[in-house]
N, C-alpha and C positions, 0 to 999 in steps of 0.2 A: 437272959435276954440277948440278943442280936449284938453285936456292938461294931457291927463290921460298919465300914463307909465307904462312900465313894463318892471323890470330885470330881464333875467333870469343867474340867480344866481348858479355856482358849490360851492357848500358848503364843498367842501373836502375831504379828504379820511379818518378822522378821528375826533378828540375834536377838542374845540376852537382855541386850540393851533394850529393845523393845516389848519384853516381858512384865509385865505388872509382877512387884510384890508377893501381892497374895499368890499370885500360879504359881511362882519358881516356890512360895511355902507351902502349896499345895503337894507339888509332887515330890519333895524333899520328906514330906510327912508318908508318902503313900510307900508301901513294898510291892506294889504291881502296876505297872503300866500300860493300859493298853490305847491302841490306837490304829490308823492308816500306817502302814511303812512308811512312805514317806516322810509324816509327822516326826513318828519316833526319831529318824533319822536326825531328825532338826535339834533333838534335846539328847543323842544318845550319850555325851559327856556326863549329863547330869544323872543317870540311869545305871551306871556301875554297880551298885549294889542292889539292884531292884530286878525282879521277876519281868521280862518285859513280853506279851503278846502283840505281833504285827501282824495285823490284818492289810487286805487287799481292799479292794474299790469295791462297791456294792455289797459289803458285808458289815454296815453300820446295826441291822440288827443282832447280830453275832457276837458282836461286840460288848454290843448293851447287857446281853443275856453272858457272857464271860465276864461280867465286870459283877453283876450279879451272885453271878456262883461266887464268886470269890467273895465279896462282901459278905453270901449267908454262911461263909466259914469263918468269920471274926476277922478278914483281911481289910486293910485299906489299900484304896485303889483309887488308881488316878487315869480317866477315861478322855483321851485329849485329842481337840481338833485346833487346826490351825484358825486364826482371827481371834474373835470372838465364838465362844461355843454357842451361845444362843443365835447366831446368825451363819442359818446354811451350816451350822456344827450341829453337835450331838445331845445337846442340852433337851431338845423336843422330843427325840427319839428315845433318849435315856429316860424320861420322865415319864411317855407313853408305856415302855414296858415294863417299867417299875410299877406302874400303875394296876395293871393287866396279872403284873404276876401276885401283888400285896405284899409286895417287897417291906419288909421292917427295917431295912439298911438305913441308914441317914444318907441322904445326896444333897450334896453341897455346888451348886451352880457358880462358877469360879471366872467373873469373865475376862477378855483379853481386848486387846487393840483388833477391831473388824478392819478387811482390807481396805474398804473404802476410804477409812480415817488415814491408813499409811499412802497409800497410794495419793488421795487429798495432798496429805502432806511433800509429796516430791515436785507438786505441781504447783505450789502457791496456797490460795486459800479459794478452791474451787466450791467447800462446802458452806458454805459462810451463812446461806439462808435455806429455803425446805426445798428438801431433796428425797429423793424415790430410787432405793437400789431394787433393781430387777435382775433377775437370774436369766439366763438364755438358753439355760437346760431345760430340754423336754422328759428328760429321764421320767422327772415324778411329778410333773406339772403338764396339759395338756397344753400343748403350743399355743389353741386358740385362746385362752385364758393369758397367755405368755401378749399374745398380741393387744390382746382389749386391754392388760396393764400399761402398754407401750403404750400404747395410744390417748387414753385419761391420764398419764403421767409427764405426756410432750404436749395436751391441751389446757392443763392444769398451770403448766409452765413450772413445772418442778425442776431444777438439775437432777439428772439422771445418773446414776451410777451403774454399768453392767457388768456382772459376777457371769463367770463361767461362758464369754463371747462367743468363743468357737473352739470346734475340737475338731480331729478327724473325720469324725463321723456326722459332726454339725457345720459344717460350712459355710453354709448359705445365711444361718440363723442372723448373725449380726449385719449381713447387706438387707434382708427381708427388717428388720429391727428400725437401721437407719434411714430405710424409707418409712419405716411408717412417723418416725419422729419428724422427718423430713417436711410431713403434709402441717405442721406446727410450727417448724423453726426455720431460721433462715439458716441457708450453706455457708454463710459464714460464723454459726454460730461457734465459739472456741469449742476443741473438744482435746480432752489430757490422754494421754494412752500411758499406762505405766505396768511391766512388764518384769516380775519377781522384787517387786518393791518390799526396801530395806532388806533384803538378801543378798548375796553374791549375784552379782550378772545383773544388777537393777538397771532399769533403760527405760526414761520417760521422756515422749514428746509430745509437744503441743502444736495442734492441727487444728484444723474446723471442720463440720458436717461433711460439707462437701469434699473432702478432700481425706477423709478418715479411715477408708477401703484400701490406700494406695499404703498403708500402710501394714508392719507385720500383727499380727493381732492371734492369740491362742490361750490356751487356758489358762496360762501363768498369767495373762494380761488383766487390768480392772481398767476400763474405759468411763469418765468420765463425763458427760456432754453437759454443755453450760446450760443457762434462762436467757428468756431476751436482754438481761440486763448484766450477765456475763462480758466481760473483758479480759483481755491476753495482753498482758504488760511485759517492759524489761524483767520484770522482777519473779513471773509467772501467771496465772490462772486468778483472776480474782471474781468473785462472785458479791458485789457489795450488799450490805443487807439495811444499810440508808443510814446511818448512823448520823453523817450529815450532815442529816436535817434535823 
């Protein structure tokens, strides 16, 4: 029988220090690592004795199906995305082609701190009642679909979290985004910008709707934006959720 495994591991939104546990015994336990370059790069201390494949950008299937091969040769393997894996990571993808192929491996879903939580965290307590993260990537999502979430998520009156703002090639995405939350909240609504949180070079500020553009904003960044019942204190971002009362 098979005895191969494979974790796929969220490795967190920053250092060790923000690593859960179980991930750092996930991949301490595994002899292959794969992942994003990038990623790897984040943990290559902890990888010295381990087989490691680095993959590029758009090769998450690739990925999946190398972690596989290696698993149906009695290997454990540790397949890792940054945050959380089940959010915008590899957890969905690992599991569809595992699916597809009748993979016998054991996958172990191993999760991490997702950005919004780290990011949250540099601004106060921005998360504190229901919130909506939205991706601003049209890569694998059709924009219009990108837009009708933006829009039942600023009429809902959710705090909004946005993953992946702008890139070279998406520019516009996040001024096109903040009007349409715009037609729901008011321009002074608080909004957090926080830009490689818990990492080297981390840089958070607090801004409002209106005035959110004037600021630098790219794919390291997770933007925030409040409810109508969001406040911007001495102390940072606070989102109450009525305790109270």
């Amino acid at each position: 029988m098979n005895e191969g495994k494979i974790f796929v591991v969220g490795i967190g939104p920053g250092g060790r220090e923000h690593m859960t546990g179980a991930a750092i015994e996930a991949i301490g336990r595994s002899d292959a690592v794969i992942g994003y370059k990038t990623y790897i790069e984040l943990i290559e201390d902890m990888l010295l004795d381990k087989e490691i494949l680095g993959y590029g950008m758009k090769r998450e299937v690739e990925r999946c199906r190398a972690a596989l091969e290696l698993a149906e040769k009695g290997r454990t393997v540790a397949l890792v995305s940054s945050g959380d894996c089940g959010v915008y990571g590899m957890a969905g993808i690992m599991l569809e082609i595992a699916a597809e192929s009748g993979c016998e491996s054991d996958i172990e879903i191993v999760p991490g701190v997702p950005a919004a939580n780290s990011a949250a965290a540099c601004l106060g307590a921005p998360l504190m009642h229901d919130y909506a993260t939205i991706s601003l990537s049209d890569l694998l999502t059709d924009w219009s679909a990108i837009e009708k979430r933006l829009d039942c998520a600023a009429q809902a009156d959710f705090v909004i979290c946005l993953y992946n703002p702008r890139s070279h090639g998406r520019r516009e995405h996040i001024e096109k985004a903040r009007n349409i939350i715009m037609k729901h909240r008011a321009e002074g609504t608080p909004v957090g910008i926080v830009r490689s949180a818990m990492r080297e070079g981390q840089f958070a500020t607090v801004t409002t709707l209106g005035e959110m553009l004037s600021h630098d904003i790219d794919m390291l960044t997770t933007v925030i934006i409040g409810n109508s019942k969001t406040y911007a204190s001495e102390l940072g971002i606070i989102t109450p959720r009525g305790y109270k009362r």
